[in-house]
gemmi code that builds the backbone of each chain (N, CA, C; Angstrom):
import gemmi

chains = {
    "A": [
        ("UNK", (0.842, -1.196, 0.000), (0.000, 0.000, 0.000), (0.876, 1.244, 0.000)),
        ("UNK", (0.301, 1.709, -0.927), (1.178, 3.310, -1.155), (1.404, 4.396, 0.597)),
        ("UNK", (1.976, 5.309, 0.740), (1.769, 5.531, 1.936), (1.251, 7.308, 1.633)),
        ("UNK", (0.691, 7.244, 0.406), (-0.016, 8.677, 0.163), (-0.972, 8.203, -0.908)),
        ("UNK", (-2.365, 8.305, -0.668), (-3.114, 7.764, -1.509), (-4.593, 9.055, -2.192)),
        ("UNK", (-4.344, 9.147, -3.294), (-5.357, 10.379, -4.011), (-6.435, 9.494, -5.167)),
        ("UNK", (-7.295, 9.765, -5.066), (-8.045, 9.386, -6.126), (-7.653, 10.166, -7.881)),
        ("UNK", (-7.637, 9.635, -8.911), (-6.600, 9.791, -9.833), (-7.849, 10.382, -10.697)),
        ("UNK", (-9.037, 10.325, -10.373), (-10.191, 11.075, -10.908), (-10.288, 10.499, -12.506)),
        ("UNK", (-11.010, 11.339, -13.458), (-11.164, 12.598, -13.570), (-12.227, 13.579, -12.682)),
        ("UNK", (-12.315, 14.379, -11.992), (-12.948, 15.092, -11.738), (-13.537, 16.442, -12.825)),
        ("UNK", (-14.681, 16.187, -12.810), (-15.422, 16.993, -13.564), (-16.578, 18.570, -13.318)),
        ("UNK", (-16.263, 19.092, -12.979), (-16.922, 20.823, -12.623), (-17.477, 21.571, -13.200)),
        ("UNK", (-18.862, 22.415, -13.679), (-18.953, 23.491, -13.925), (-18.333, 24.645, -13.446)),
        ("UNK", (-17.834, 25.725, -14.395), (-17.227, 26.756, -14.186), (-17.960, 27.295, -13.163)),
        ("UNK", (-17.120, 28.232, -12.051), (-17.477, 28.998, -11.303), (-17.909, 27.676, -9.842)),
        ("UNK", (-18.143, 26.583, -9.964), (-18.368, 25.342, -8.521), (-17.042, 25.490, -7.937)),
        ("UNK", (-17.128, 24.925, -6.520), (-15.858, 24.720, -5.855), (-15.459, 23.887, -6.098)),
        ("UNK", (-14.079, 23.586, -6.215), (-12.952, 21.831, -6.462), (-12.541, 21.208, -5.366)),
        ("UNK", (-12.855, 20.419, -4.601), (-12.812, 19.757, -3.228), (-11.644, 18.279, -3.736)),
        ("UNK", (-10.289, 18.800, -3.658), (-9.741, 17.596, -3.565), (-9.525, 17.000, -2.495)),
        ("UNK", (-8.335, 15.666, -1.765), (-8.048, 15.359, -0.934), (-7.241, 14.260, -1.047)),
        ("UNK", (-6.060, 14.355, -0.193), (-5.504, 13.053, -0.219), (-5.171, 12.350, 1.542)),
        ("UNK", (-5.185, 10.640, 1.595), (-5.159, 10.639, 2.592), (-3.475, 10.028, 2.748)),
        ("UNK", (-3.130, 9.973, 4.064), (-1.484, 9.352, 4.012), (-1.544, 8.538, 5.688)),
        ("UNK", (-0.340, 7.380, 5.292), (-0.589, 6.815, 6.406), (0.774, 6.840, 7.415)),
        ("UNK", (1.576, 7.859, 7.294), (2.932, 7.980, 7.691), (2.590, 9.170, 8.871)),
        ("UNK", (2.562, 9.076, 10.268), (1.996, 10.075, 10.852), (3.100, 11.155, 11.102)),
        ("UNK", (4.199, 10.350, 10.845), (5.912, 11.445, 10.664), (5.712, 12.543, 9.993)),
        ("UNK", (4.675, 12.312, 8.699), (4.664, 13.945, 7.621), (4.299, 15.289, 8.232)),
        ("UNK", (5.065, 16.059, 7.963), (4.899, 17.253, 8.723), (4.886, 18.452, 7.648)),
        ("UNK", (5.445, 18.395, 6.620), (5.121, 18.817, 5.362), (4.508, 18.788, 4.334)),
        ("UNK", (3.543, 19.799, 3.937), (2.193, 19.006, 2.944), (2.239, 20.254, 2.272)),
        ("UNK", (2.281, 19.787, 0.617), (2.158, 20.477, -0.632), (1.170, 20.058, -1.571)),
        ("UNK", (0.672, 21.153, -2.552), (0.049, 20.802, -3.526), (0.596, 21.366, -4.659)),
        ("UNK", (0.450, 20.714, -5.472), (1.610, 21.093, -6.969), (0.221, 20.731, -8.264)),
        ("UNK", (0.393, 21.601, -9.058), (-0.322, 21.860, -10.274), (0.280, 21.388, -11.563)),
        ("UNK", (-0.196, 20.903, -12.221), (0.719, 19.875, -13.307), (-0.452, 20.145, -14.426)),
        ("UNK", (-0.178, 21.380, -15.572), (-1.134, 21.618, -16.955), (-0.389, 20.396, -17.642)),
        ("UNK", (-1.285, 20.046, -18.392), (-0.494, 18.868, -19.640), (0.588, 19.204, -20.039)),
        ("UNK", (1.379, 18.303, -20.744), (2.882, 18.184, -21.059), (3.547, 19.452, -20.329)),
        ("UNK", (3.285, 19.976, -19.090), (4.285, 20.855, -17.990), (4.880, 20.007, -17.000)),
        ("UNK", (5.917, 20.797, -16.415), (6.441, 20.928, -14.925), (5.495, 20.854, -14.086)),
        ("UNK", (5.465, 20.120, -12.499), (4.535, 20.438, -11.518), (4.776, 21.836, -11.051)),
        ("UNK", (3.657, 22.408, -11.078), (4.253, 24.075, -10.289), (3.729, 24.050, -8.416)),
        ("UNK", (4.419, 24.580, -8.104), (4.101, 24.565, -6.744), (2.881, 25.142, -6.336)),
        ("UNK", (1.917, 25.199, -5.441), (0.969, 25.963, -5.608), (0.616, 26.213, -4.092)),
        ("UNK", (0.320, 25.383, -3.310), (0.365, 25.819, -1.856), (1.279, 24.722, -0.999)),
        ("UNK", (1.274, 25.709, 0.053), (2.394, 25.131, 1.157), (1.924, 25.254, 2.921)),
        ("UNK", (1.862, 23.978, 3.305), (1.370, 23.640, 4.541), (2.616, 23.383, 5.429)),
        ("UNK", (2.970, 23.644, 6.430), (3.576, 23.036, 7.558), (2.646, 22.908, 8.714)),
        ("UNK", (2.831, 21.381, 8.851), (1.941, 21.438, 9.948), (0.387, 20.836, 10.004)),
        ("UNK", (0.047, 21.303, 10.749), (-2.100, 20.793, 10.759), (-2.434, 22.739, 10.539)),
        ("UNK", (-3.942, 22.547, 9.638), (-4.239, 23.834, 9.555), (-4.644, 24.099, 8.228)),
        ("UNK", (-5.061, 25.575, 8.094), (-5.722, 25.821, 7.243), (-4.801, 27.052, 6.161)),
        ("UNK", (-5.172, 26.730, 5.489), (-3.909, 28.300, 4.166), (-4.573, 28.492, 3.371)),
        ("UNK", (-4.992, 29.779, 3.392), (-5.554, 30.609, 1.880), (-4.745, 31.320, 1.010)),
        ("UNK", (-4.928, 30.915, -0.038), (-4.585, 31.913, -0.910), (-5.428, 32.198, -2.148)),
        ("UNK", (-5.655, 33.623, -2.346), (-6.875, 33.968, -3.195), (-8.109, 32.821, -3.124)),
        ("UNK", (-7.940, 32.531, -4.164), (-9.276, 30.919, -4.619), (-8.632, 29.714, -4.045)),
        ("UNK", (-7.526, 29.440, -3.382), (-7.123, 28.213, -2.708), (-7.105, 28.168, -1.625)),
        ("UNK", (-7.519, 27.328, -0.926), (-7.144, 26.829, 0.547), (-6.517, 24.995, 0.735)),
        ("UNK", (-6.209, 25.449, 1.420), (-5.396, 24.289, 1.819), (-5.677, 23.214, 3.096)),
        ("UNK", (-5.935, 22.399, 3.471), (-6.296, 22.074, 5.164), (-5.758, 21.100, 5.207)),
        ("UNK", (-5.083, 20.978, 6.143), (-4.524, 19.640, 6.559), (-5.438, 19.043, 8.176)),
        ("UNK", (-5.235, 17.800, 8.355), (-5.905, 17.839, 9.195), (-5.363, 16.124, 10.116)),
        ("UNK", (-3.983, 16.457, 10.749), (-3.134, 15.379, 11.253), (-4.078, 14.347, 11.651)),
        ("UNK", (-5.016, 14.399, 12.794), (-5.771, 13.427, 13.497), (-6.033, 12.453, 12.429)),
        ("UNK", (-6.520, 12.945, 11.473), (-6.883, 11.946, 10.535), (-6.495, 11.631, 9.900)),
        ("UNK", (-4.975, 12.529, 9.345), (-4.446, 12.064, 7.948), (-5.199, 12.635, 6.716)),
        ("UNK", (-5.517, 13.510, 6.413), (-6.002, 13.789, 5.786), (-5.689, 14.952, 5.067)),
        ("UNK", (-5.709, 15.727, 3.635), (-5.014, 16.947, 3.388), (-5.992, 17.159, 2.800)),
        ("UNK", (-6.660, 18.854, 2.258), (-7.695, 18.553, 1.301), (-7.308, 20.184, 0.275)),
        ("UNK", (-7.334, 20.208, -0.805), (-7.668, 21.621, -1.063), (-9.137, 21.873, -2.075)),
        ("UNK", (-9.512, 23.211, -1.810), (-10.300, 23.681, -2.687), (-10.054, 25.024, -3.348)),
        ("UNK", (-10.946, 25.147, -4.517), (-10.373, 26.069, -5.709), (-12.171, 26.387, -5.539)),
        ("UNK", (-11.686, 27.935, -5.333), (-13.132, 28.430, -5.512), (-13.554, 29.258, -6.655)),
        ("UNK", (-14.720, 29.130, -7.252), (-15.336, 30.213, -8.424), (-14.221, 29.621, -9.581)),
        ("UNK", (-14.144, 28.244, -9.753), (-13.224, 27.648, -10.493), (-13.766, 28.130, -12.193)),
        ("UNK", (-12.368, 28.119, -12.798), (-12.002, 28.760, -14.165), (-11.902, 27.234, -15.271)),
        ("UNK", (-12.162, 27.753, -16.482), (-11.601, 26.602, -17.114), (-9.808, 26.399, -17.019)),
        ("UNK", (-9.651, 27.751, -16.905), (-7.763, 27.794, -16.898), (-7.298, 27.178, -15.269)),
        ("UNK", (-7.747, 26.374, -14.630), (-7.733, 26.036, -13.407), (-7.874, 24.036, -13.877)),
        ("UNK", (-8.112, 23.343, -14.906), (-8.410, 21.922, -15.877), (-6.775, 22.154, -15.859)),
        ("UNK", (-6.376, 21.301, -14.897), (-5.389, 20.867, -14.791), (-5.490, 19.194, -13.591)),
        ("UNK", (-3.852, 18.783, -13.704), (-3.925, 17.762, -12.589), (-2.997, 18.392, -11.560)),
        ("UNK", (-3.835, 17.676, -10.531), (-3.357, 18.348, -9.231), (-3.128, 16.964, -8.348)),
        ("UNK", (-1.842, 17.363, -7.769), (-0.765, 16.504, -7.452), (-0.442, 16.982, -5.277)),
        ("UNK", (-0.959, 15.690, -4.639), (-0.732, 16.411, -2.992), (0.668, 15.610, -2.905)),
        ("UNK", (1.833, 16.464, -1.949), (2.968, 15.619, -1.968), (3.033, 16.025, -0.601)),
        ("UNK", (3.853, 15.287, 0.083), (4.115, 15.097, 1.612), (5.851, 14.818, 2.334)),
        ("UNK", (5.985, 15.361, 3.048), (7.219, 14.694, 3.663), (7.634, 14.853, 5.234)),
        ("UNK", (8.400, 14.006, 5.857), (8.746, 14.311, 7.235), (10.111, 15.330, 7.120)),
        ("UNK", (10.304, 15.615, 8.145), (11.662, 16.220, 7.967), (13.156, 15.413, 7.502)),
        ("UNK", (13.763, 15.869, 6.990), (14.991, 15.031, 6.303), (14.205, 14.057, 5.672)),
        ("UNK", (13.129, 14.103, 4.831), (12.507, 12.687, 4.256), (12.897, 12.899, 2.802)),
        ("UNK", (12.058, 11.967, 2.216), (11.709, 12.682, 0.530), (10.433, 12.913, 0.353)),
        ("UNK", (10.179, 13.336, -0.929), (9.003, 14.388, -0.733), (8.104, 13.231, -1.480)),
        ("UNK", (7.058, 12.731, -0.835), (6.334, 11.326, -1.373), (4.920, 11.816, -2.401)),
        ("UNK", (5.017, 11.719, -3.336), (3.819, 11.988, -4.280), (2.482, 11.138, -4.287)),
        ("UNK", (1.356, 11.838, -4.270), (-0.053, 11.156, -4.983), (-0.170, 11.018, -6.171)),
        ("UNK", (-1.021, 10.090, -6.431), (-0.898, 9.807, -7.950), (-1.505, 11.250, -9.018)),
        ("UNK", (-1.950, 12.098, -7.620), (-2.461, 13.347, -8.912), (-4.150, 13.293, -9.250)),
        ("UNK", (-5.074, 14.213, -9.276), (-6.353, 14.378, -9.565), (-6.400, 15.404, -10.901)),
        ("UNK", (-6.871, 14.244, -11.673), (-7.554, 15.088, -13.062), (-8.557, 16.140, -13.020)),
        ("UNK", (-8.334, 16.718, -13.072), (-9.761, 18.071, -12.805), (-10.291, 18.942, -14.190)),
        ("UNK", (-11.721, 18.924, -14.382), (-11.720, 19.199, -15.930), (-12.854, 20.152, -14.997)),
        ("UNK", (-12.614, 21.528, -15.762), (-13.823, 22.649, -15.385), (-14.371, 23.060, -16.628)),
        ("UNK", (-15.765, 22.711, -17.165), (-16.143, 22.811, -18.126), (-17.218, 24.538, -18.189)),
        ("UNK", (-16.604, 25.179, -19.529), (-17.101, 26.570, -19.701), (-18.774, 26.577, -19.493)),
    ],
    "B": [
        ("UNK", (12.547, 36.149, -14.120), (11.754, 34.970, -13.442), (13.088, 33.513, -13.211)),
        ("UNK", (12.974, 33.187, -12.157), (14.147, 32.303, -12.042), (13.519, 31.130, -12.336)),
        ("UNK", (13.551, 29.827, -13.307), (13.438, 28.850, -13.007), (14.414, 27.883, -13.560)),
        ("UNK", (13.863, 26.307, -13.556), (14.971, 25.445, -13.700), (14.539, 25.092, -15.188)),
        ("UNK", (15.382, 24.766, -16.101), (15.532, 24.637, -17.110), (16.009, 22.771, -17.357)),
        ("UNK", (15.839, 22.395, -18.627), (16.169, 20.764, -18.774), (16.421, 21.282, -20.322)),
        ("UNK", (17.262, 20.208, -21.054), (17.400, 20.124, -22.378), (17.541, 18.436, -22.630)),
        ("UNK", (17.301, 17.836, -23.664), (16.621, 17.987, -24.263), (14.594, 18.151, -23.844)),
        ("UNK", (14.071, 18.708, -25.029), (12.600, 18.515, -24.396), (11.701, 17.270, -24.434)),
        ("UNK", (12.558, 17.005, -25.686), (11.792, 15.912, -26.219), (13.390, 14.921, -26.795)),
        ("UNK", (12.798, 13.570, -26.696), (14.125, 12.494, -27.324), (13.518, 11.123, -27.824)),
        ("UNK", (13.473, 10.664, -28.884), (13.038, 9.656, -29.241), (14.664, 8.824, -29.947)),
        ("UNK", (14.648, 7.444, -29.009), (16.103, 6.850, -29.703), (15.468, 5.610, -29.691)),
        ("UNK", (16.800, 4.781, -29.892), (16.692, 3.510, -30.205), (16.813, 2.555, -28.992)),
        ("UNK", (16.161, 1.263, -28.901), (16.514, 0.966, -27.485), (18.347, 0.302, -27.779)),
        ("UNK", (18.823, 0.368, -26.667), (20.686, 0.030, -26.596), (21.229, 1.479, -27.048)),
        ("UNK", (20.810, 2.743, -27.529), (21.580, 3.893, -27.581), (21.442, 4.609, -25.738)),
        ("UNK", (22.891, 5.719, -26.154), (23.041, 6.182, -24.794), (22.348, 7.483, -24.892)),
        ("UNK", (21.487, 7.645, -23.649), (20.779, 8.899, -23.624), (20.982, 9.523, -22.470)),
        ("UNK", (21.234, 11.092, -22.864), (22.016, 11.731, -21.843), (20.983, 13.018, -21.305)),
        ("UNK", (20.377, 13.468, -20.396), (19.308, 14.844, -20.232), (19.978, 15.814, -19.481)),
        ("UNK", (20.038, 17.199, -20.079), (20.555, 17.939, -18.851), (19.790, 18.852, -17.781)),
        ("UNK", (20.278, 19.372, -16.587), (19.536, 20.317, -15.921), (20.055, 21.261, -15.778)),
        ("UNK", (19.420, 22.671, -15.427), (20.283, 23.933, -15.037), (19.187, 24.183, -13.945)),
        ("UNK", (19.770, 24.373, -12.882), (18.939, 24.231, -11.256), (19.056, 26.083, -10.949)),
        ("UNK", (17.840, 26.353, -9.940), (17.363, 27.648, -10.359), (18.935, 28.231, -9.549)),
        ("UNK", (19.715, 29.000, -9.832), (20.870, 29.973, -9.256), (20.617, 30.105, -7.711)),
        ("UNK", (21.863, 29.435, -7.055), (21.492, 29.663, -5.773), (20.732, 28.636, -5.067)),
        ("UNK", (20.668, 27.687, -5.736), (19.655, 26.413, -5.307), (20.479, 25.294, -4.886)),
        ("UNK", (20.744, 24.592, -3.807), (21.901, 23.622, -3.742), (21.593, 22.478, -3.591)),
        ("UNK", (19.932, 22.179, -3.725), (19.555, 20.625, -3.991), (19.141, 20.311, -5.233)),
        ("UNK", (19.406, 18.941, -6.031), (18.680, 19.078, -7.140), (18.128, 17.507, -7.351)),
        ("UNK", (17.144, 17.532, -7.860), (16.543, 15.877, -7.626), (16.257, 15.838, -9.212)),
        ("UNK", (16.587, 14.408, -9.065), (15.434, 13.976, -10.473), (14.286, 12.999, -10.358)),
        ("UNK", (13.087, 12.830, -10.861), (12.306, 12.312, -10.776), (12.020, 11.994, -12.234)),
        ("UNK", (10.890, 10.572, -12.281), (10.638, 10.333, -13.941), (9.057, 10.111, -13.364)),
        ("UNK", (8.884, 10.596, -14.502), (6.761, 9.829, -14.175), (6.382, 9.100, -15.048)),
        ("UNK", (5.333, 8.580, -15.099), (4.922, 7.645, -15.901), (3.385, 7.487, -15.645)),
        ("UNK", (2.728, 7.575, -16.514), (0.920, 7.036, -15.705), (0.734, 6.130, -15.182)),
        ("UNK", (1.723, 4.919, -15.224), (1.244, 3.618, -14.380), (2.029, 3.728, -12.982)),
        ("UNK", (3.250, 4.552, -13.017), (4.014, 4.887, -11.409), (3.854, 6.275, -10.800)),
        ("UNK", (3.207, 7.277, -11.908), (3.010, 8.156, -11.079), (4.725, 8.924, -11.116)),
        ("UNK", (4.959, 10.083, -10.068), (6.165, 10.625, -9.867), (7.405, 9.825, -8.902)),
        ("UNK", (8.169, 9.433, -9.612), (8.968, 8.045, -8.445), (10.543, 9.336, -8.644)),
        ("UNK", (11.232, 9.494, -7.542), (12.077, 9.895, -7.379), (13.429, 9.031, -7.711)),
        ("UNK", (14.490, 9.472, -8.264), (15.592, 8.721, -9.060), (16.505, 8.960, -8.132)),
        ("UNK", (16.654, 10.282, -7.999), (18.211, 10.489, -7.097), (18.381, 11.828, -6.945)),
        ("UNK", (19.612, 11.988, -5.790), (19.288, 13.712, -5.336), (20.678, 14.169, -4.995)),
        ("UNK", (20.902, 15.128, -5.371), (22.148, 15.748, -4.918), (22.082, 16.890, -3.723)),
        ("UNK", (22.859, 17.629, -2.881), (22.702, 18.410, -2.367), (24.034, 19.143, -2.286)),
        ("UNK", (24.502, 20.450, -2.295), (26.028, 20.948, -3.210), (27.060, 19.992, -3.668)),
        ("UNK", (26.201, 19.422, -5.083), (26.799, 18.947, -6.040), (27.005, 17.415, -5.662)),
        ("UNK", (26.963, 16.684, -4.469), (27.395, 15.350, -3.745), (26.052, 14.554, -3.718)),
        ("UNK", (25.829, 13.376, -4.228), (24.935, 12.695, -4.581), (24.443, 12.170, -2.753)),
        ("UNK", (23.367, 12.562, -2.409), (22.786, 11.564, -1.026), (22.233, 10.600, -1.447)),
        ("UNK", (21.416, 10.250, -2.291), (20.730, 9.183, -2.557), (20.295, 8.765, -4.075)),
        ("UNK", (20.491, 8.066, -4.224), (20.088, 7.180, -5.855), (19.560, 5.994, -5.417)),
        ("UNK", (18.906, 5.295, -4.803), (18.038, 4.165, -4.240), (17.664, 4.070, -5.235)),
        ("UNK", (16.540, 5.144, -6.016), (15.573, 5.246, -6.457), (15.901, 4.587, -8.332)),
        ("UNK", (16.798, 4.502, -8.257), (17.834, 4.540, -9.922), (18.290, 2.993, -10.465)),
        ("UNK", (17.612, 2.563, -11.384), (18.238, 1.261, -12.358), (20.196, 1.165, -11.366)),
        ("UNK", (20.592, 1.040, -11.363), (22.330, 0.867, -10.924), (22.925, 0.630, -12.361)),
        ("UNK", (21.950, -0.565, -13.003), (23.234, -1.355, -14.430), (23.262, -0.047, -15.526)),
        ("UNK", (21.984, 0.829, -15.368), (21.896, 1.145, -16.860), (22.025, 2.987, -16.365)),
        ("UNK", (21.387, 3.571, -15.160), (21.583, 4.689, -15.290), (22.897, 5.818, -14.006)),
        ("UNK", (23.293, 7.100, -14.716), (23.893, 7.079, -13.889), (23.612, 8.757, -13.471)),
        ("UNK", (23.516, 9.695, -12.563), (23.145, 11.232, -12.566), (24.882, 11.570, -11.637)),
        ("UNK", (25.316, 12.670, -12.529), (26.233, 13.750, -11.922), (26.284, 14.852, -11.207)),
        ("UNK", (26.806, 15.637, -10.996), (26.522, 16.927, -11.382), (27.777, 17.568, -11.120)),
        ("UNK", (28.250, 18.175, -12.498), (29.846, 18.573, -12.758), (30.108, 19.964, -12.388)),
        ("UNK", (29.002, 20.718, -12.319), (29.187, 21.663, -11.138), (28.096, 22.102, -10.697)),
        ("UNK", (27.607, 23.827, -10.269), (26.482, 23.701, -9.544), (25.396, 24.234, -10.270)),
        ("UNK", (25.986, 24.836, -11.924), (24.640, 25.077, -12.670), (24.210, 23.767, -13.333)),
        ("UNK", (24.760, 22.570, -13.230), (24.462, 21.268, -14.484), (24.346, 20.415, -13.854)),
        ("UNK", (23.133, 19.314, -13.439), (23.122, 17.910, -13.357), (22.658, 17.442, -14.504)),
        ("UNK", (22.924, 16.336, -14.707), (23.054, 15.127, -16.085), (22.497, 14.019, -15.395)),
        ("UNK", (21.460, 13.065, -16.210), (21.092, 12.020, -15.843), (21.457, 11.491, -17.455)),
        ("UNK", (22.092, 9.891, -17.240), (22.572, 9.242, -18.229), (21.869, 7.736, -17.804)),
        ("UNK", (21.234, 7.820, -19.230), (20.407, 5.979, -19.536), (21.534, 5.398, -20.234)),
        ("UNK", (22.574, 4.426, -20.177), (22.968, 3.788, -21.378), (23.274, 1.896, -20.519)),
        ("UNK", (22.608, 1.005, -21.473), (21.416, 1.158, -22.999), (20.254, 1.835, -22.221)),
        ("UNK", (19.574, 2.241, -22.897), (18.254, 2.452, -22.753), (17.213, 1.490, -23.307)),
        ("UNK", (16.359, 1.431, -22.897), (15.566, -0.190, -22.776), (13.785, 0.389, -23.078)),
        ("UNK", (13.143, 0.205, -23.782), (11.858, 0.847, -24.289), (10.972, 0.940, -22.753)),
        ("UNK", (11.400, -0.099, -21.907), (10.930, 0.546, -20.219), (10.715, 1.975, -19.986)),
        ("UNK", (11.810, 2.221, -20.164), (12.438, 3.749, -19.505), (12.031, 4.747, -20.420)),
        ("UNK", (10.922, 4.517, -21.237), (9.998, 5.674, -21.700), (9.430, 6.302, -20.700)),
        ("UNK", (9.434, 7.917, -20.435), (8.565, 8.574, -19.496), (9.032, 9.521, -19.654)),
        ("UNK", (8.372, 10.735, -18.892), (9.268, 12.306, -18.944), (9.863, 12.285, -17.581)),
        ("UNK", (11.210, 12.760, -17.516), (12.297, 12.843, -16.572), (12.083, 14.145, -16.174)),
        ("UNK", (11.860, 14.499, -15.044), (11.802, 16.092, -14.429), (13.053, 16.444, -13.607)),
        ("UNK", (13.529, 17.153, -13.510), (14.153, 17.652, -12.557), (13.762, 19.070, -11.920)),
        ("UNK", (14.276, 18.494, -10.714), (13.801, 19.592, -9.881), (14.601, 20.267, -8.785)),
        ("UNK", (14.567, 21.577, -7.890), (15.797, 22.234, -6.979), (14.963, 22.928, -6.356)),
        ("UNK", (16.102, 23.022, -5.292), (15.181, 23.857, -4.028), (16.457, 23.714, -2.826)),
        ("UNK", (16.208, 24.064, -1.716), (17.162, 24.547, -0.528), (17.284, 23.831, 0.761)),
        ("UNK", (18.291, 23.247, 1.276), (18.097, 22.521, 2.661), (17.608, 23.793, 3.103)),
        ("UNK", (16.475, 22.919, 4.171), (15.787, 23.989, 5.311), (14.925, 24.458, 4.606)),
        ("UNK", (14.178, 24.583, 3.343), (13.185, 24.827, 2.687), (13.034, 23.584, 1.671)),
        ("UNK", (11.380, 23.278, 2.447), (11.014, 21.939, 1.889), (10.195, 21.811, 0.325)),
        ("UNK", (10.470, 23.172, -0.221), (9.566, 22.956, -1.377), (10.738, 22.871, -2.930)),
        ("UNK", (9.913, 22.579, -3.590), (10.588, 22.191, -4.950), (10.265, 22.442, -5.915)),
        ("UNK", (11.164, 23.204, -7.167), (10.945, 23.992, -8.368), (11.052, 22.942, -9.595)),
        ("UNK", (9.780, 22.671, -10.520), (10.404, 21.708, -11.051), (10.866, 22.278, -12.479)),
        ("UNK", (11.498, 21.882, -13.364), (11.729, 21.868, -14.815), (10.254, 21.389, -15.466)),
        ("UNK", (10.616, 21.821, -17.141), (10.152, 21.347, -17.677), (9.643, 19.943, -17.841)),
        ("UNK", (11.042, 19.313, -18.095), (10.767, 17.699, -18.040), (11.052, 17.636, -19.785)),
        ("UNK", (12.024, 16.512, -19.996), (12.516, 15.600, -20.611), (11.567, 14.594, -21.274)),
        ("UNK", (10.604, 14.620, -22.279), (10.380, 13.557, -22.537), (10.656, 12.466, -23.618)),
        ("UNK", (10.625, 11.354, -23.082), (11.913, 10.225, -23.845), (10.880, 9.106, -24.184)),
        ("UNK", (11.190, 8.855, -25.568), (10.407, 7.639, -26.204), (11.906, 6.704, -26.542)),
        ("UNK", (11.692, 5.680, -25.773), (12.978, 4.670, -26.816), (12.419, 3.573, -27.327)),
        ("UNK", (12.455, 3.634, -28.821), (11.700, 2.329, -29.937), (12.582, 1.062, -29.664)),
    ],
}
model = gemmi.Model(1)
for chain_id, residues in chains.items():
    chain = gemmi.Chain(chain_id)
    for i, (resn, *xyz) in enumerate(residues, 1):
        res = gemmi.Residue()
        res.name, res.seqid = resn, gemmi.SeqId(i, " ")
        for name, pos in zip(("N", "CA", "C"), xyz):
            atom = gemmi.Atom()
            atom.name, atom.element = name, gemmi.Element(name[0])
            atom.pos, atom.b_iso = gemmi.Position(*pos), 0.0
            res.add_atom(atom)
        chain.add_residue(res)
    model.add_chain(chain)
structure = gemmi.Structure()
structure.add_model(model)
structure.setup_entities()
């Protein structure tokens, strides 16, 4: 069993709905939690950054982590078609490596 | 805009030729990793340097591949042979002890017939 597990979707949206991803992990060591944005044939781009348990906004993103459970989640609000990308939660303990989900397809249709 | 750069973008060879990818890690960056993806593995980490000294290659074939880095703007990851397996796009990526996040490249992608 993987020790970071995301549903690989596709997830499908009308423009302007919220995007409720989530991934769960079973390593309770992770103390670092990212989400990275991956448009077709690109680079993952970084997109938010967690240390810790808690919540992070930025503009239309938030971020929540939520240790007790293992659980990470983000959402994309008043979602765009330019937002139909895959979205990728990655994790790590300190001195670890940075452990990837398999990534959520997200399609926001005009 | 600082980022990390890879050459080639694209590589289609033969399987048993040697294939070589380079990186230029963002200025000032003293870790540099490579990773390859694939849709059936997802992002699997290859190997990592940190000023220029390899910590870990676990992640790396041993017979067939090998990553450098000859100074601190260039790491090189080298397939030779290359084996129609080792189709995927190769990313590399940099970032900073004590800062846990990571800049990636473009990404390398490699077809070997």
């Amino acid at each position: 069993q993987k020790e970071v597990e995301q549903d690989p979707g596709p997830l499908s949206v009308p423009e302007g709905a919220i995007v409720s991803l989530n991934c769960t992990y079973s390593n309770s060591a992770f103390q670092y939690f990212m989400w990275y944005r991956q448009y077709s044939r690109k680079g993952p781009e970084l997109l938010m950054y967690t240390y810790s348990s808690g919540n992070k906004e930025d503009g239309r993103f938030t971020a929540q982590v939520d240790k007790s459970s293992k659980y990470i989640s983000l959402f994309i609000r008043d979602s765009q078609p330019s937002d139909s990308a895959t979205y990728l939660c990655a994790m790590k303990k300190w001195g670890g490596k940075l452990q990837f989900g398999a990534g959520t397809q997200v399609v926001v249709t005009p | 805009d600082a980022r990390v750069t890879q050459t080639p973008r694209h590589k289609v060879t033969e399987m048993g030729q040697e294939v070589t990818m380079r990186c230029q890690p963002i200025l000032g960056h003293n870790t540099v990793f490579w990773y390859r993806q694939t849709m059936m593995q997802g992002l699997e980490l290859l190997a990592y340097f940190r000023n220029r000294a390899p910590l870990d290659d676990s992640g790396m074939p041993k017979d067939r591949f090998s990553a450098e880095m000859p100074d601190a703007t260039l790491a090189t990851l080298k397939i030779q042979p290359s084996e129609p397996r080792d189709s995927a796009v190769y990313f590399c990526a940099s970032g900073n002890r004590g800062e846990e996040t990571q800049y990636f490249g473009p990404g390398t992608r490699l077809l070997v017939l």
